[in-house]
C-alpha atoms as one frame of an Amber mdcrd trajectory, in Angstrom:
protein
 165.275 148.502  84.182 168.368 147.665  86.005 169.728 144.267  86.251 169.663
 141.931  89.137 173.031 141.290  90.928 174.358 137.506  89.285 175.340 135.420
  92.591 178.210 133.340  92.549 177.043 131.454  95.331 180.233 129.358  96.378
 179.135 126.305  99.184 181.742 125.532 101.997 181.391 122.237 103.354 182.575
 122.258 107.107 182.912 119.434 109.603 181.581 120.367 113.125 182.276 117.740
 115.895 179.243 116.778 118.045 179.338 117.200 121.124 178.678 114.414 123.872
 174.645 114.123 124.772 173.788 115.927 121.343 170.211 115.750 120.306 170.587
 114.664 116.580 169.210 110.939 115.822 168.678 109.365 112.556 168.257 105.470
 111.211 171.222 103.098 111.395 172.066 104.050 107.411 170.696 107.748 106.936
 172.721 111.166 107.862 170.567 114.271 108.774 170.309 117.100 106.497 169.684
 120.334 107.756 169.023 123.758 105.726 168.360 127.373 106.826 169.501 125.980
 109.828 166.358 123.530 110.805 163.994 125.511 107.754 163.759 122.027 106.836
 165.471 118.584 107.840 165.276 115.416 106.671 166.818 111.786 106.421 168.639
 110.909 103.587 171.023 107.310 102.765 174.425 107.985 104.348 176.358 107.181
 101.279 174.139 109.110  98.769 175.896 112.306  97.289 175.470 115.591  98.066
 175.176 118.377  95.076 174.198 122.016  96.417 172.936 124.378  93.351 171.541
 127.394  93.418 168.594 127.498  94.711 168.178 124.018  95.964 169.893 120.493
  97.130 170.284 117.271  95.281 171.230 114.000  96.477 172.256 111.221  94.359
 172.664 107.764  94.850 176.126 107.638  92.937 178.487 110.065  91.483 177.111
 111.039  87.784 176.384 109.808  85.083 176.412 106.166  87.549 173.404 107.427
  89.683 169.851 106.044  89.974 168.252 108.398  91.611 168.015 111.783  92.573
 166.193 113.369  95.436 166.050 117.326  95.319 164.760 119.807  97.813 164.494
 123.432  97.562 162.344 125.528 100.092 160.999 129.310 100.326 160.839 131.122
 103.792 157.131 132.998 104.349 155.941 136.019 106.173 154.498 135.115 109.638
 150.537 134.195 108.205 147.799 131.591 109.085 149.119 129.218 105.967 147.091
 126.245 107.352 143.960 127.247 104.755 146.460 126.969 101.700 144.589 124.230
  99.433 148.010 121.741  99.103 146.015 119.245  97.068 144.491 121.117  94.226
 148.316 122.961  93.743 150.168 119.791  93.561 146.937 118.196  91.273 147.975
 121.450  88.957 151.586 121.137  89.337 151.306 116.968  87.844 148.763 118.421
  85.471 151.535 121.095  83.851 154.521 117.929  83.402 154.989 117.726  79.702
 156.779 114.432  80.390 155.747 111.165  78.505 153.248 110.318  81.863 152.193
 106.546  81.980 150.186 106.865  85.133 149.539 109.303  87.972 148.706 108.259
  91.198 146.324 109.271  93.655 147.244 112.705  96.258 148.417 111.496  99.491
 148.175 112.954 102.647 150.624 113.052 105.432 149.387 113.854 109.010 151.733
 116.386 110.652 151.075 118.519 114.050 152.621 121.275 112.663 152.642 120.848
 109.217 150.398 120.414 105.875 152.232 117.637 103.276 151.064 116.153  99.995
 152.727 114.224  97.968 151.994 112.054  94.774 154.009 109.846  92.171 154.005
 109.819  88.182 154.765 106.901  86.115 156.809 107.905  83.010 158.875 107.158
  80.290 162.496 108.775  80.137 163.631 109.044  76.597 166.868 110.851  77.176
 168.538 108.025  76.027 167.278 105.007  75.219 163.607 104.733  76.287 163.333
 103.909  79.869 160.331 103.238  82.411 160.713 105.415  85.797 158.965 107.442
  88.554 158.854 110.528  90.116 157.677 111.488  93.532 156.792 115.208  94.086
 155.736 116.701  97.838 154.951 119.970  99.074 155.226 120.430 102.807 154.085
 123.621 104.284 154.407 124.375 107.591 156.156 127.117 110.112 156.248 129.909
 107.894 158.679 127.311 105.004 157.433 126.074 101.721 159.018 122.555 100.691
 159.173 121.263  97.499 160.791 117.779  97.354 161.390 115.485  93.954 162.754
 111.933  93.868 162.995 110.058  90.753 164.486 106.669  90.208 164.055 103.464
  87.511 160.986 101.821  87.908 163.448  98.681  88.285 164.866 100.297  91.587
 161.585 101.032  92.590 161.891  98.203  95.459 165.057  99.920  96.758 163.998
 103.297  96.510 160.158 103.363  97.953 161.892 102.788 101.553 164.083 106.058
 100.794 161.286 107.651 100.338 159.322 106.887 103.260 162.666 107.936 105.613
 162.428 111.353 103.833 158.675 112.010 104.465 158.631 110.271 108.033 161.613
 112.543 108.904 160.538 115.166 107.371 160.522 118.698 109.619 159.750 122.270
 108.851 160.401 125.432 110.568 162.544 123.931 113.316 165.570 126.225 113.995
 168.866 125.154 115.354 170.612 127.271 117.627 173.524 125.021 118.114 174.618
 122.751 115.487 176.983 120.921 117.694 174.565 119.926 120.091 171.357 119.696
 117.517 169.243 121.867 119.906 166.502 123.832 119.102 165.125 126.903 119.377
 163.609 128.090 122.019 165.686 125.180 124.410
């Protein structure tokens, strides 16, 4: 059986001016994030760091090991299908089910009401003993929508919860699948 190719992906960060009139609008405090240009976008805390891996995106409240919190996306692009009968619920129910983390308490599946797009999302309770045992959460959501598969995880201190449940909240409100950019100067869309 012949091997796969190893990828040395390499990311190259580039600054594009806007130009005047552009179409991209966020909250007083966020920055847009944008990938497969406009597979998915969301909102995410203008200071927070950005770490590109492999196959996903990370954003951390501080530079390690001084973060908090860490947000991660990654996403999957899907043949042209009707994906609106995929059963979101009982996959993210089996998804909490599998985490062989010390789980507290899992909360209920919740349900977020998109045009274009199916999203669940729920939150475990745990406790981190990496180090010294700690209390935290984690926040999982698939969004499917547009032919793109989200998956997006945010965990944080259960002491930070007050700060972070507003993060949160940006990311799902803002939250967009399957809507391509065809100028990222301007922020317009496909078909404009």
């Amino acid at each position: 059986m012949a091997k796969g190719k190893k990828h040395n992906l390499k990311w190259i960060k580039e600054t594009l001016d806007l130009q005047p009139g552009h179409h991209w609008q966020s909250k007083p405090g966020y920055k847009i994030f944008v990938a497969g240009r406009g597979a998915v976008r969301f909102d995410v805390p203008a200071d927070w760091v950005f770490e590109p891996d492999e196959k996903s995106f990370r954003f951390l409240d501080g530079d390690p090991p001084n973060d908090n919190a860490r947000l991660e996306v990654s996403f999957n692009l899907l043949p042209p299908a009707d994906w609106s009968l995929v059963p979101l619920k009982p996959l993210l129910k089996q998804v909490v089910e599998d985490d062989h983390r010390d789980v507290i308490s899992r909360s209920e599946i919740f349900t977020v009401k998109r045009q274009t797009a199916q999203i669940v999302w729920t939150e475990l309770r745990f406790i981190d003993t990496q180090e010294a045992p700690r209390e935290a959460f984690s926040r999982i959501c698939i969004g499917l929508g547009s032919n793109v598969q989200c998956l997006i995880t945010f965990e944080y201190w259960a002491d930070e919860a007050e700060k972070m449940t507003p993060v949160w909240d940006e990311v799902l409100q803002s939250l967009t699948l399957g809507l391509y950019i065809r100028d990222p100067m301007t922020g317009a869309a496909f078909p404009d």
